[in-house]
C-alpha atoms as an extended CHARMM CRD file, in Angstrom:
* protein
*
       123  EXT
         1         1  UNK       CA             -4.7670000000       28.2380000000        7.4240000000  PROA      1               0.0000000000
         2         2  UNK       CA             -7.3650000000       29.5290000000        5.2820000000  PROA      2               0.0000000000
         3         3  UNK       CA             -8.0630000000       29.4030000000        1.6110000000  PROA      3               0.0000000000
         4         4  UNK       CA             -8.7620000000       32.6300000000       -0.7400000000  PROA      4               0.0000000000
         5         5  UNK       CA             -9.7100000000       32.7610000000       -4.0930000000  PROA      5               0.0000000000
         6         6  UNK       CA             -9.0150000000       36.2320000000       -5.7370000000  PROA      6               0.0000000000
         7         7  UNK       CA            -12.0270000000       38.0270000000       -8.0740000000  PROA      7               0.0000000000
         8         8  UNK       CA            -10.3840000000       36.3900000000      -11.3860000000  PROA      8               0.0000000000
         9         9  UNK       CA             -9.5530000000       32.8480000000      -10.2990000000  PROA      9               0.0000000000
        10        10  UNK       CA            -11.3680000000       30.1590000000      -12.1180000000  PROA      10              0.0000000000
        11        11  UNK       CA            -11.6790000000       26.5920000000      -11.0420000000  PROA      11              0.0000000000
        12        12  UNK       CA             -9.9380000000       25.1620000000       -8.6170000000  PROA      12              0.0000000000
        13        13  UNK       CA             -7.1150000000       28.2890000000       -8.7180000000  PROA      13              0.0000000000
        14        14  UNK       CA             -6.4530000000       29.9110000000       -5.3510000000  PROA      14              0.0000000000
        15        15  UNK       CA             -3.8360000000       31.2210000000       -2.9090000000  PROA      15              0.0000000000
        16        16  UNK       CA             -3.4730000000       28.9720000000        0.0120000000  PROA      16              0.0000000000
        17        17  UNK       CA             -3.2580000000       31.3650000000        3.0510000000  PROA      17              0.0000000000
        18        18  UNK       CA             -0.8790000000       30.6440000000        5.9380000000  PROA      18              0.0000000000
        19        19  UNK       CA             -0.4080000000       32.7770000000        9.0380000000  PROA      19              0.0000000000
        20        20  UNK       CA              3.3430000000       32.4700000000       10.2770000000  PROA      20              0.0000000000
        21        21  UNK       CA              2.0710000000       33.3060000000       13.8250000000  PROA      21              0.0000000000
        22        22  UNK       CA             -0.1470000000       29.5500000000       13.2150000000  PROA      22              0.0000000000
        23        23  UNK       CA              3.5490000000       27.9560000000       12.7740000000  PROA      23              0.0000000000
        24        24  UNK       CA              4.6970000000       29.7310000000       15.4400000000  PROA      24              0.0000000000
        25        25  UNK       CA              1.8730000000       28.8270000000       17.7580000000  PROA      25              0.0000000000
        26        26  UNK       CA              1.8780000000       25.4610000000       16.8860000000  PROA      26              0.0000000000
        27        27  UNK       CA              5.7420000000       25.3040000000       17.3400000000  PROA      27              0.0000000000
        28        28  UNK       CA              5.3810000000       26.3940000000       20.8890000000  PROA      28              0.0000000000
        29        29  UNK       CA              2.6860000000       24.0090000000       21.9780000000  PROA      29              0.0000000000
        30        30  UNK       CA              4.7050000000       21.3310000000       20.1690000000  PROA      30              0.0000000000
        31        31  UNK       CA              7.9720000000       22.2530000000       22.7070000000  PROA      31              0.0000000000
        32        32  UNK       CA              5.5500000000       21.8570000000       26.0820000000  PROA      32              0.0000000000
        33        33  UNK       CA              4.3190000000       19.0730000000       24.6980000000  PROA      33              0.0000000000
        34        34  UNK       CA              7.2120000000       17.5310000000       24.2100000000  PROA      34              0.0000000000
        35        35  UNK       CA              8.8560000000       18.6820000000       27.1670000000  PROA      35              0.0000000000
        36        36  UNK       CA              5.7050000000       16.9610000000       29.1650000000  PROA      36              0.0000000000
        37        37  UNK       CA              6.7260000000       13.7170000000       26.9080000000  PROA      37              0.0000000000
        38        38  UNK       CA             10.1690000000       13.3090000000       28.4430000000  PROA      38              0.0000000000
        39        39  UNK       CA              9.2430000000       13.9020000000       31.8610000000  PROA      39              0.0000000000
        40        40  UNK       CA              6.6010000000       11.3550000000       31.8570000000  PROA      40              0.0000000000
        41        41  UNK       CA              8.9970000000        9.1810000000       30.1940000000  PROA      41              0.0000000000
        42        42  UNK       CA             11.3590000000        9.5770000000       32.7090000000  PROA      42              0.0000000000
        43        43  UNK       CA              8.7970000000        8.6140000000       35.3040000000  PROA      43              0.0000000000
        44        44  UNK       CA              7.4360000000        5.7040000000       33.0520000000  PROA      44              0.0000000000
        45        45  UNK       CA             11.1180000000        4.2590000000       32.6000000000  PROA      45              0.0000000000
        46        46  UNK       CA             12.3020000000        5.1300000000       36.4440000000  PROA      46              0.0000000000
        47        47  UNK       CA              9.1600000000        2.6250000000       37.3960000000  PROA      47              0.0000000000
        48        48  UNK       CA             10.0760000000        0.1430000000       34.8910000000  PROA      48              0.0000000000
        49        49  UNK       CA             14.0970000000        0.0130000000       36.2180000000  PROA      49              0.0000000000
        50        50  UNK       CA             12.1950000000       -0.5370000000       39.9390000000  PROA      50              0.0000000000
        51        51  UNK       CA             10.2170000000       -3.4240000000       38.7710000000  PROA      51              0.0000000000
        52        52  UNK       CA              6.8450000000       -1.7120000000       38.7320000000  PROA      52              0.0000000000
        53        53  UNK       CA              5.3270000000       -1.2000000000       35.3660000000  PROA      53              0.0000000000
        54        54  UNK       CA              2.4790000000        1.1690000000       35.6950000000  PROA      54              0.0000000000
        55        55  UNK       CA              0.0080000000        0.6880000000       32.5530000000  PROA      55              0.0000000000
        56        56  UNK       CA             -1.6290000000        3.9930000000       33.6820000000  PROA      56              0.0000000000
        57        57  UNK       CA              1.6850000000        5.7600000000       33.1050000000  PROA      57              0.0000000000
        58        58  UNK       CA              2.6260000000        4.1590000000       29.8670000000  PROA      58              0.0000000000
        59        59  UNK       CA             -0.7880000000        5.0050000000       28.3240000000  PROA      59              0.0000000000
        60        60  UNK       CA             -0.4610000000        8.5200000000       29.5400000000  PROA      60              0.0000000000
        61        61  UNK       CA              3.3350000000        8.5480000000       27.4550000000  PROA      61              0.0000000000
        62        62  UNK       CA              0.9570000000        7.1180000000       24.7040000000  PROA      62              0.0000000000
        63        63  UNK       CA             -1.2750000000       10.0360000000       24.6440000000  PROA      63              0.0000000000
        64        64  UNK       CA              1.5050000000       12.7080000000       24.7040000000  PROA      64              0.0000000000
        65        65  UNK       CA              3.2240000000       10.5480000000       21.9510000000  PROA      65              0.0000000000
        66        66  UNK       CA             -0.2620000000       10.6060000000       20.0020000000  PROA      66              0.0000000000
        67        67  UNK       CA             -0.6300000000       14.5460000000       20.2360000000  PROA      67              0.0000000000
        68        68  UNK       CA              3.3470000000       14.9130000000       19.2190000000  PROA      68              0.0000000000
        69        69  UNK       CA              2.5200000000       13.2630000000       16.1410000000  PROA      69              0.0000000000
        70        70  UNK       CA             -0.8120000000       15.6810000000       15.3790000000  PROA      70              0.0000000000
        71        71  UNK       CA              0.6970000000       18.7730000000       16.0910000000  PROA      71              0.0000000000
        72        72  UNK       CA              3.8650000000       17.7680000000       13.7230000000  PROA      72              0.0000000000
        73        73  UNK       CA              1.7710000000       17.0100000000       11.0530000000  PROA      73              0.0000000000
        74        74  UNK       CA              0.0230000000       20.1160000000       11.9900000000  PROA      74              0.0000000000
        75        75  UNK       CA              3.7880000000       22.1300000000       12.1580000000  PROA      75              0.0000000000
        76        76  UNK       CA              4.3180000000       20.2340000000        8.2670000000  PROA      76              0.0000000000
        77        77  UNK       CA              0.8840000000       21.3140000000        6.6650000000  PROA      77              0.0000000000
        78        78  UNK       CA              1.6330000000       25.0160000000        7.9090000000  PROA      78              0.0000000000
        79        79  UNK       CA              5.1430000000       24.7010000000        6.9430000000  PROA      79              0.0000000000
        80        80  UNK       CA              4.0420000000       23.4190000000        3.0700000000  PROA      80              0.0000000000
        81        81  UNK       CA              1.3600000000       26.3100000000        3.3350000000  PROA      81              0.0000000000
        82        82  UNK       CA              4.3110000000       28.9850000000        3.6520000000  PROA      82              0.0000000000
        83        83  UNK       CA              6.3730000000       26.9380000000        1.3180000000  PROA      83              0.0000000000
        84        84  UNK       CA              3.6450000000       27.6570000000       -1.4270000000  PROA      84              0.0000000000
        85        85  UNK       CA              3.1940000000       30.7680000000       -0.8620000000  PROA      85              0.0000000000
        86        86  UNK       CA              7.1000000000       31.6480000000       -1.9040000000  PROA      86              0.0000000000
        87        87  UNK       CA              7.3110000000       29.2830000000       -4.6510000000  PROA      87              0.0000000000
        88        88  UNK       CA              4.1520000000       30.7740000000       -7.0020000000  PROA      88              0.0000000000
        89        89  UNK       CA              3.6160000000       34.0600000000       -4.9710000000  PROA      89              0.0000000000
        90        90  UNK       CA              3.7920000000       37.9360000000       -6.3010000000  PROA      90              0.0000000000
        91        91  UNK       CA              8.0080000000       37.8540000000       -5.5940000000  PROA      91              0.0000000000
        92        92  UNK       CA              8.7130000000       36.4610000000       -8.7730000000  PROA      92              0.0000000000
        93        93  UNK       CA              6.9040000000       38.0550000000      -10.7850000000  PROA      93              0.0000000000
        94        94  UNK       CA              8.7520000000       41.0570000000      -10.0940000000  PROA      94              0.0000000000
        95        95  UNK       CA             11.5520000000       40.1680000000      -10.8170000000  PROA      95              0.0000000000
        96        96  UNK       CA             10.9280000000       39.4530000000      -14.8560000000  PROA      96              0.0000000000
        97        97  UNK       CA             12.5780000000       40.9920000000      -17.1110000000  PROA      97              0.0000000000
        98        98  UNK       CA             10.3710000000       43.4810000000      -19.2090000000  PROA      98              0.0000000000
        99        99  UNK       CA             10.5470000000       41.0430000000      -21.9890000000  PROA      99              0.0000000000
       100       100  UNK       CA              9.3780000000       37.8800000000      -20.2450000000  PROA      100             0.0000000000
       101       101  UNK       CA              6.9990000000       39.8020000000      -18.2280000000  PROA      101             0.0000000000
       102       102  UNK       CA              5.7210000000       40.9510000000      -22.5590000000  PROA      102             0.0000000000
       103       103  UNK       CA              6.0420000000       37.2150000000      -23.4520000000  PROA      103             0.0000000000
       104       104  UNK       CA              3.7180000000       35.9700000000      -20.5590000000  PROA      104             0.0000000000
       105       105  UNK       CA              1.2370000000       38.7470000000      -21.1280000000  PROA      105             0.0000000000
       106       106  UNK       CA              0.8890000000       37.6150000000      -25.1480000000  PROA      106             0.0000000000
       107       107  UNK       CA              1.2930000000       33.9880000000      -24.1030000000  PROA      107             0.0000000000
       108       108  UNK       CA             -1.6130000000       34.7580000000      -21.7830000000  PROA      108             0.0000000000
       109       109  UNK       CA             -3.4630000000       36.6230000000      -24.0520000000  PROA      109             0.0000000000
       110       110  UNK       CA             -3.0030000000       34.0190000000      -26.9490000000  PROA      110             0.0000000000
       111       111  UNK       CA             -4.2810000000       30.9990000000      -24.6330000000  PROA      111             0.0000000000
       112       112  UNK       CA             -6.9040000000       32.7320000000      -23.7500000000  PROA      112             0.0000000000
       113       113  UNK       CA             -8.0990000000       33.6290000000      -27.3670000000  PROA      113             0.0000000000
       114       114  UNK       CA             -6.2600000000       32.1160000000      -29.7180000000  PROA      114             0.0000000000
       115       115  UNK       CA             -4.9580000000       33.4630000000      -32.7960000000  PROA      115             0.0000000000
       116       116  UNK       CA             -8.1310000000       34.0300000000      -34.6140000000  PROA      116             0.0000000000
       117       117  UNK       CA             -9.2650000000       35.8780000000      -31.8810000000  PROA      117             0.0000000000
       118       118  UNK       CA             -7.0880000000       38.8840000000      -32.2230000000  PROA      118             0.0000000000
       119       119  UNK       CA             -3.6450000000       37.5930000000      -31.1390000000  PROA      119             0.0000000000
       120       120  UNK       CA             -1.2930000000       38.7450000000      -33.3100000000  PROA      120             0.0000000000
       121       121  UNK       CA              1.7600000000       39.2740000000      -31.3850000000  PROA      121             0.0000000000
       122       122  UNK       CA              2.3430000000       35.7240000000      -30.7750000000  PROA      122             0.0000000000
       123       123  UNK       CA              5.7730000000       34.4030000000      -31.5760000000  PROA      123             0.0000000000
């Protein structure tokens, strides 16, 4: 994920970036992870039904478990990334009417410079 700002942003405005192959990626290596998960699981529980808890094994289950929870936070934070990108993104705009798209463009103009700055139009 990467953050760019275009030539006219001021401040803190900006376009949060998110690549769906990074969701994708992420996705996958989630799955292997936690296909390694159950199988060590399965181990860890298989020794517990025998009598023999291994503490080697149920740290290992611990680990996995640890790096399942990063890489879903990591899946979310791509996820809201994408998310963002729909909700504020070029899309909409397009699909304004000719007179909202006018309205926004005075509205614009007006907060920008006021009405004793030229803005005339302003309803």
């Amino acid at each position: 994920m990467s953050i760019h700002l275009n030539a006219r942003a001021r401040g803190l405005i900006g376009v949060a970036r998110a690549d769906a192959s990074d969701a994708g990626r992420v996705l996958a290596e989630l799955q292997k992870t936690f296909e390694d998960f159950k199988a060590e699981r399965e181990k860890e529980i298989a020794d517990l039904k025998k009598g023999m808890e291994d503490v080697v094994q149920t740290e290992k289950v611990d680990r996995i478990n640890a790096e399942i929870t990063r890489l879903q936070g990591e899946l979310d934070r791509v996820n809201a990334s994408l998310a963002a990108l729909k909700v504020g993104g070029e899309g909409e705009a397009k699909a304004l009417s000719a007179e909202k798209r006018e309205h926004a463009r005075v509205f614009n103009q007006f907060f920008r410079n006021g009405v004793e700055n030229g803005c005339v139009n302003w309803k």
